[in-house]
C-alpha positions as CSV (number, residue, x, y, z in Angstrom):
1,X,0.0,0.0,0.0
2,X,1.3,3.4,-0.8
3,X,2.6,4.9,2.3
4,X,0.9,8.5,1.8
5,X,-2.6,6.4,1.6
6,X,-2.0,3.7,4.4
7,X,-3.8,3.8,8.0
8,X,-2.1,5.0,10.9
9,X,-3.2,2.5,13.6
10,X,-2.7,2.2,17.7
11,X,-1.5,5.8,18.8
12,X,-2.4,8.5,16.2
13,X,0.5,10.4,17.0
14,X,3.0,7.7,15.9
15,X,3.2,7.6,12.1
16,X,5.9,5.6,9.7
17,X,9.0,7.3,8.3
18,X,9.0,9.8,6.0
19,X,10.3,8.6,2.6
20,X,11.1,12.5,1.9
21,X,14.2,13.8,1.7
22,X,15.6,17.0,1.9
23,X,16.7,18.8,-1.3
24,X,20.5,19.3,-1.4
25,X,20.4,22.9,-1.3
26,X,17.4,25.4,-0.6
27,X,16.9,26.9,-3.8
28,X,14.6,30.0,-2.8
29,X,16.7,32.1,-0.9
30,X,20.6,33.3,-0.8
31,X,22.6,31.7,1.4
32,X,25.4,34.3,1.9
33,X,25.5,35.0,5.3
34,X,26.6,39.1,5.0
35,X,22.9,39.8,3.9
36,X,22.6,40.5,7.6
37,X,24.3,43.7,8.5
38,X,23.4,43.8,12.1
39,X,23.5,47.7,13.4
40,X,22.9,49.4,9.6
41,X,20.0,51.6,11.6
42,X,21.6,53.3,14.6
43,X,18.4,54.9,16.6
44,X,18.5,56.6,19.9
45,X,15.0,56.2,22.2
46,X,13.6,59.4,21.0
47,X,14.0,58.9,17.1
48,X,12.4,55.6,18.4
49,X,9.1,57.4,20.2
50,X,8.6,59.7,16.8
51,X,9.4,57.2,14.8
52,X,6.1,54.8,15.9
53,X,3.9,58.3,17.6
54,X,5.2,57.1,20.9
55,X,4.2,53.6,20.5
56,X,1.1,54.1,19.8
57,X,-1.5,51.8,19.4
58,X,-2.9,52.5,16.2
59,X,1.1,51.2,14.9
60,X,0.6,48.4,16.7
61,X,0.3,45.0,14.2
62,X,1.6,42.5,15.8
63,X,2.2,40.7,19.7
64,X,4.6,37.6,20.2
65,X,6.3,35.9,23.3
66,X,8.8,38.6,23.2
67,X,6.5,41.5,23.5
68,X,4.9,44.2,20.9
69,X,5.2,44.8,17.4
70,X,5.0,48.2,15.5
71,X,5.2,50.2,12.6
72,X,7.3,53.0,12.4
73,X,8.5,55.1,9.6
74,X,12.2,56.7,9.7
75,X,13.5,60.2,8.8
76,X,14.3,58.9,5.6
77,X,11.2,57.1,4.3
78,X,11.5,53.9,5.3
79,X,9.7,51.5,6.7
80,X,10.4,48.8,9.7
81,X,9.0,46.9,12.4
82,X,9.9,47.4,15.9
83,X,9.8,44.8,18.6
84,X,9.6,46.4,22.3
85,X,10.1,44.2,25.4
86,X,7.8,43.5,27.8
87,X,9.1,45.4,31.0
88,X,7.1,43.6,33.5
89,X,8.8,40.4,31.9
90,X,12.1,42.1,31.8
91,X,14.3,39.7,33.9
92,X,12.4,36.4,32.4
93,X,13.0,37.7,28.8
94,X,16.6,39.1,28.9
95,X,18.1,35.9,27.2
96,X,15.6,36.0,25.3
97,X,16.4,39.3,23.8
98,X,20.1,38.0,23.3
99,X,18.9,35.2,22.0
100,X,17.1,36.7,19.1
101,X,19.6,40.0,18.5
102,X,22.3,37.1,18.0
103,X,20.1,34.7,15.9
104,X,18.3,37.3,13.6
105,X,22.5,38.6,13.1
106,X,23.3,35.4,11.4
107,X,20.3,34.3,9.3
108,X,18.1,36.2,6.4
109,X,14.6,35.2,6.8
110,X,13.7,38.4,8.2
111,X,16.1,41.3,7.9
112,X,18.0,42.9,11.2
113,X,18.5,45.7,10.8
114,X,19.5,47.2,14.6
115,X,18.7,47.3,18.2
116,X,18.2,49.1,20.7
117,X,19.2,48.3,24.6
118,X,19.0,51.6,26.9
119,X,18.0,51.2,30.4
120,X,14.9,49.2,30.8
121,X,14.1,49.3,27.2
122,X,14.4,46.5,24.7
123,X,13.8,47.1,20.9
124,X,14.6,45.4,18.0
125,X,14.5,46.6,14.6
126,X,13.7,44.2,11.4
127,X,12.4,44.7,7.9
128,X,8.6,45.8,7.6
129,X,6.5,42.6,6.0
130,X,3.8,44.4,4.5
131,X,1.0,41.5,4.0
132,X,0.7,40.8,7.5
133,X,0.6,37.3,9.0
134,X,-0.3,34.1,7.4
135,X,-2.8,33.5,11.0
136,X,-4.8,37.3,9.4
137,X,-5.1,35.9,6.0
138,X,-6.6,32.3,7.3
139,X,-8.4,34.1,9.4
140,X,-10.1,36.2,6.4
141,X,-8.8,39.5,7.6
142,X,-7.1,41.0,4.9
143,X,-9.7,40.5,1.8
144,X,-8.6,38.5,-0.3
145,X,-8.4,34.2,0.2
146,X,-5.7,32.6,-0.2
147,X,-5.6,29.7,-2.8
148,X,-5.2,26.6,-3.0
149,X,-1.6,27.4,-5.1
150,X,-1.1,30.4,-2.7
151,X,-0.8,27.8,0.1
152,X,1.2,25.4,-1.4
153,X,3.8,28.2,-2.2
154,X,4.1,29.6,1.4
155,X,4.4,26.0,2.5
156,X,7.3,25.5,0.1
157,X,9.1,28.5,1.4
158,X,8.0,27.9,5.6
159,X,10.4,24.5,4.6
160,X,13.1,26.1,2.5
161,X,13.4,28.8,6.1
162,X,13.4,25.8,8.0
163,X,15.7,23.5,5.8
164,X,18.3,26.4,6.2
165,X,17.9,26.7,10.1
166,X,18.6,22.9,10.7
167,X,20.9,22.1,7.8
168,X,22.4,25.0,6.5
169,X,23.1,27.6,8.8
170,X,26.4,28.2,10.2
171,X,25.4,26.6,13.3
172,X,22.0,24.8,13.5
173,X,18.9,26.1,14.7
174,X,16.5,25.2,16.3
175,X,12.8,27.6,16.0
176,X,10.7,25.9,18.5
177,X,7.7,28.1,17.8
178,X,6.9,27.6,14.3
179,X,2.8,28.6,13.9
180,X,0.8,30.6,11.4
181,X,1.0,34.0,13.9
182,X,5.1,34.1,12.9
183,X,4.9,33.1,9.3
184,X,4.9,37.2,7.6
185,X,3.6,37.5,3.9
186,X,5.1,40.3,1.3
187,X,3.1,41.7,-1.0
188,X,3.8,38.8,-3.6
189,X,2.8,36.3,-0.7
190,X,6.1,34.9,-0.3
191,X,6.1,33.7,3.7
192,X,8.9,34.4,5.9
193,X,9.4,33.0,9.0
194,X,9.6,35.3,11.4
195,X,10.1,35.6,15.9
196,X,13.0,34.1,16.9
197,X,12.8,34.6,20.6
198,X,12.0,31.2,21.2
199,X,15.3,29.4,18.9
200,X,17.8,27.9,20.3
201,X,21.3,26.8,18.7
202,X,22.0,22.7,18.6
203,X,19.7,20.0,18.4
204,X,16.2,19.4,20.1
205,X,13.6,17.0,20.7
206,X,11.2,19.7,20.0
207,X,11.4,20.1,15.8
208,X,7.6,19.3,14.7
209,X,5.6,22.0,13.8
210,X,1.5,21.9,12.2
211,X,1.7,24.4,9.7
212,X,1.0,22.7,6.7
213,X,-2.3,21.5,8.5
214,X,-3.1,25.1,9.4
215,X,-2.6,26.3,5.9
216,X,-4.6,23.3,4.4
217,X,-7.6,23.9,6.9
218,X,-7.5,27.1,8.3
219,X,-8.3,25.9,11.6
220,X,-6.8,26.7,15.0
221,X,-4.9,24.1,16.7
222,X,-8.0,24.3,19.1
223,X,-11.7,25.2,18.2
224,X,-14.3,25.4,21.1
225,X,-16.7,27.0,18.7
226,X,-16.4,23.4,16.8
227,X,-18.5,19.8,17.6
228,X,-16.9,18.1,20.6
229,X,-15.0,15.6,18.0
230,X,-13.8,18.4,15.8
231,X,-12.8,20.9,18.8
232,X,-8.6,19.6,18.5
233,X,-7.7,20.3,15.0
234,X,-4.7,17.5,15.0
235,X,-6.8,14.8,16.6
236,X,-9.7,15.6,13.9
237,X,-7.5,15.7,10.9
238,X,-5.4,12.1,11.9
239,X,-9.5,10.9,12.1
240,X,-10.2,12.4,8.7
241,X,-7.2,11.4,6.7
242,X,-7.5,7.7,8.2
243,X,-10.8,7.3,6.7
244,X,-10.1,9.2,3.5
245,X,-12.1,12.2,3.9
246,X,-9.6,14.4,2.3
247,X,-12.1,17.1,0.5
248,X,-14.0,17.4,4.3
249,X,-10.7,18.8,5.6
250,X,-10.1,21.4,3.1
251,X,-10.9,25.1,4.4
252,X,-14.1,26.2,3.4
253,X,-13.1,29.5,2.0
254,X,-11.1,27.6,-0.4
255,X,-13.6,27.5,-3.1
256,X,-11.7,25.4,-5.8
257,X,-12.0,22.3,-7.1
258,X,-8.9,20.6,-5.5
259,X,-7.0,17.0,-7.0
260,X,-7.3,14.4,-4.6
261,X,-4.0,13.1,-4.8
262,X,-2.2,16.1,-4.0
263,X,-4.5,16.7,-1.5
264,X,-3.6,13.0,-0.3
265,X,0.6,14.0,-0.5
266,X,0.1,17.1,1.4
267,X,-1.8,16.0,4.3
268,X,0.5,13.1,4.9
269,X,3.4,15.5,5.0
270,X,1.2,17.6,7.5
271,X,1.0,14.0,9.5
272,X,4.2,13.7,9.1
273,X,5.5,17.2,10.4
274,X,2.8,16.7,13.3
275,X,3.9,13.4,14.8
276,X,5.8,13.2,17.7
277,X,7.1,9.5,17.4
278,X,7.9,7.7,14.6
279,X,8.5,3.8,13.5
């Protein structure tokens, strides 16, 4: 039996091995690793206050484990995002703060461009994403659906990030909080991945990630406003995909006529990337 079509039986959590393999190079990105200039913006806290109206909340567009996200324009026209710390989680998140300065230095999914660490205040500065979060557009907040073909592309880049954090990067690393919230879409919906507060350098147990579920669904991982049996996303999807109810599990706003057997391949890669054991 073909392994993308078999039954997963006993624990659905424990699925067999992959027979993918990773490409020998990621092909959708440059790998040179001076693309990164880490301190190119030099900002002092009050070009930082005029530059997002004193951290307003009408710049305000995104919020991660690290604290707030906002817009701000420069002097000079251009655009960024700036991350502030938390300061009530100041102590708790100081690593963290290294940990991302030192991590968003050395890779290019999404630009550093400086940071700022006076007093109690953390800030880092990255490229502005303009197309908001791959979470909004599931969500049907910015207009337009995404396709079927959409989907697939921003899964094919999510990997190619993620294929250069494990295998390529100068030392390997580790995300840990892959979800929809910190994939970021450009204007062409390419995806890149995005908070890196959470990475760690080396190997870890934790590597799986549900995204490709997410994107094929548009569920959250939990859904209380679902049926009791459809309320944990993962759970409901193993269910669905074991008795080959492939179309049932496609998101509704997806109105397109989709081919079964891709559908077939790219929820047993979501399977895959979802189990936490395997034979």
């Amino acid at each position: 039996m073909n392994s993308a079509s078999e039954k997963f039986p006993g624990s659905p959590m424990r699925v067999p091995p992959s027979p993918l393999r990773v490409p020998p190079s990621p092909s959708r990105f440059c790998m040179s690793p001076k693309l990164n200039r880490l301190g190119s913006i030099h900002l002092n806290m009050s070009q930082v206050a005029r530059a997002t109206n004193n951290f307003s909340p009408s710049l305000r567009i995104g919020e991660g484990g690290f604290g707030t996200v906002y817009k701000a324009e420069l002097p000079d026209g251009q655009v960024v995002a700036i991350k502030r710390a938390r300061k009530e989680q100041f102590d708790a998140l100081r690593t963290e703060f290294r940990s991302e300065v030192e991590l968003l230095a050395k890779i290019i999914l999404v630009k550093l461009l400086g940071y700022v660490e006076k007093g109690i205040e953390r800030l880092i500065i990255t490229e502005y994403v303009p197309n908001g979060t791959l979470r909004e557009h599931l969500d049907g907040l910015k207009g337009k659906i995404l396709d079927f073909n959409q989907r697939l592309e921003i899964s094919i880049d999510v990997a190619h990030g993620l294929t250069y954090l494990h295998l390529y990067a100068e030392k390997q690393i580790i995300h840990r909080d892959i979800k929809s919230s910190n994939i970021l879409l450009t204007e062409s919906y390419r995806a890149k991945v995005a908070d890196f507060g959470f990475a760690r350098l080396g190997d870890d147990s934790d590597k799986t990630h549900v995204s490709t579920k997410k994107i094929l669904t548009g569920r959250r991982p939990v859904d209380l406003k679902k049926p009791p049996d459809e309320r944990v996303t993962i759970k409901w999807v193993f269910r669905k995909y074991n008795e080959r109810r492939f179309a049932e599990m496609v998101d509704p706003l997806m109105n397109e006529s989709i081919n079964e057997e891709i559908l077939v391949k790219m929820f047993a890669l979501a399977i895959q990337c979802a189990a936490l054991h395997r034979s």
